[in-house]
Residue, then its C-alpha position, 0 to 999 in steps of 0.5 A: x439466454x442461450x445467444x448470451x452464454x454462446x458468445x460468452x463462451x466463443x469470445x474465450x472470456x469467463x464472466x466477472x465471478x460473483x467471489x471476486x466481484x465480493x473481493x472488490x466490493x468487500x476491499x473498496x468498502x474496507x479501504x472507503x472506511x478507513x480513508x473515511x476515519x483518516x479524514x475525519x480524525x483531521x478535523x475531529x476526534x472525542x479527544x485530542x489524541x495526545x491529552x494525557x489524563x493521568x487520573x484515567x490511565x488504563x481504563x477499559x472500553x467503555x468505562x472512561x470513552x468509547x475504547x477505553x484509556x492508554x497507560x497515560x490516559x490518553x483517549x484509545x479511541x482518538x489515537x486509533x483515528x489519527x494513527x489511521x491517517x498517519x499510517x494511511x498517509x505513509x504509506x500512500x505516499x511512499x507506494x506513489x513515489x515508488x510506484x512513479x519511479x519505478x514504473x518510469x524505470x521499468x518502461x524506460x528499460x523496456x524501450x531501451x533495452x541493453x546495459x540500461x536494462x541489466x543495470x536497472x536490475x542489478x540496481x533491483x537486486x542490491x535494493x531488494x538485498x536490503x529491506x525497509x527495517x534496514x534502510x530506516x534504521x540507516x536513514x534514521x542515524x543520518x535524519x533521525x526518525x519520523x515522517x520522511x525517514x518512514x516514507x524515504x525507507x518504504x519508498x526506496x524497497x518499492x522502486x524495483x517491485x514495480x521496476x520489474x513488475x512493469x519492465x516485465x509487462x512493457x516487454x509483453x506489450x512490446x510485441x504486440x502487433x500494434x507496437x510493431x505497427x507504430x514502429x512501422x511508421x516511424x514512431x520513435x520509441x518514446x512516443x510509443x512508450x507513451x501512447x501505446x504502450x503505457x495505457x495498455x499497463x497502467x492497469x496492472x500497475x494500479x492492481x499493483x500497487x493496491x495490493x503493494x498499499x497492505x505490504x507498506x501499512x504493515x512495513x509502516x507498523x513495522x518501522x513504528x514499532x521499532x522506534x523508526x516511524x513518526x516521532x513522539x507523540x504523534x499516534x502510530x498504530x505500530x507504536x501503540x502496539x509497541x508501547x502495550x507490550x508492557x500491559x498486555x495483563x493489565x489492559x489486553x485492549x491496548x494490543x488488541x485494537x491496534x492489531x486489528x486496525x492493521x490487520x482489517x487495513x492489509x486485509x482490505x487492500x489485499x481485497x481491493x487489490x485482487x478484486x480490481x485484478x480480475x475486474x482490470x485483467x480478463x486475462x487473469x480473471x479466466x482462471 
């Protein structure tokens, strides 16, 4: 016992804290669940999502299906699991395209430096100047709402979150000794983006982008909400809650249930993506 805790402390490192190995338990089990719900809402669910059943309209959990019925008398139940995949999807795919981008961008300025890496930043700073809301609401007027305009908007705020996480990292690993040998021998600057550089900060990217996936579900809500996401009437989590404003006295469960699925979402990301931190990271887990 004594040899174990003796090299523990000499290689400078603290173990895996209990706490955050919870964190990352916690986040994958939440995050397994949904991805799970996502799923199997493709290919079953009590109810088709979009069924209206007049003569059941605005009936509480467990009087008329499990969750109860929406103002229409669609299954509350259903549209929860197929809104979980259309918020899921968005923004998973909006978090890898600009998550891709970015990354690209940030390590192509880090290894060219110069006016390439101050236009990539400015470039940062005039997209950051204006959010997703905005963006969607200017790609809405051209394309009009629904999928691809939610994904375009969050996508396009995502590219210079990672841009500069990733040139700031790229730097780091630009001076390191080892980058100093390879350039020693004639690699030329590409080649040691590529293989040294790179796959010592891809794990701070997927850390990244894990917890970035909450920010784009809540965004993705967001847009839904304002009129901005997928179009009627495929079920959003966003626009259901938007659609129970009106009944929040007589069917309080309408806004409850929505709000929670986000909330339980950008929690479980939120876990995941700290979790994975000081699992990937020593560096951050040692404080």
């Amino acid at each position: 016992m004594v040899p174990i805790v003796a090299t523990a402390m000499s290689s400078g490192r603290r173990p895996f804290r209990l706490s955050r190995r919870r964190n990352l338990i916690s986040g994958a089990v939440i995050v397994g669940l949904l991805i799970a719900v996502a799923l199997l809402s493709l290919i079953w669910t009590p109810l088709p999502p979009e069924k209206m059943q007049i003569i059941h309209k605005l009936q509480p959990p467990l009087a008329f299906g499990l969750l109860g019925t929406d103002q229409f008398g669609r299954d509350v139940l259903s549209m929860l699991m197929a809104g979980c995949w259309n918020s899921l999807s968005i923004a998973i795919t909006a978090v890898a395209i600009g998550g891709t981008l970015g990354s690209i961008g940030g390590v192509s300025a880090a290894a060219i430096r110069g006016p390439f890496e101050a236009l990539l930043m400015r470039v940062c700073d005039v997209i950051f100047a204006l959010p997703p809301i905005l963006s969607a609401m200017m790609l809405g007027a051209f394309l009009g709402p629904g999928r691809f305009t939610a994904i375009a908007a969050i996508a396009v705020f995502m590219i210079p979150v990672f841009a500069r996480v990733t040139l700031t990292t790229s730097l780091q690993a630009w001076s390191r000794d080892y980058v100093t040998a390879a350039r020693a021998i004639g690699n030329t600057r590409l080649t040691i983006s590529l293989r040294h550089v790179l796959p010592n900060i891809i794990s701070q990217i997927i850390v990244h982008g894990a917890i970035q996936l909450g920010l784009a579900i809540l965004t993705e809500a967001g847009l839904s909400f304002l009129g901005l996401g997928m179009a009627p009437p495929a079920p959003t989590w966003g626009r259901m809650l938007a659609d129970a404003q009106t009944y929040l006295a007589l069917a309080p469960w309408l806004a409850i249930l929505p709000g929670l699925a986000i909330a339980l979402a950008v929690l479980g990301f939120n876990m995941l993506g700290d979790g994975l931190r000081d699992l990937l990271d020593p560096r951050e887990a040692s404080h």
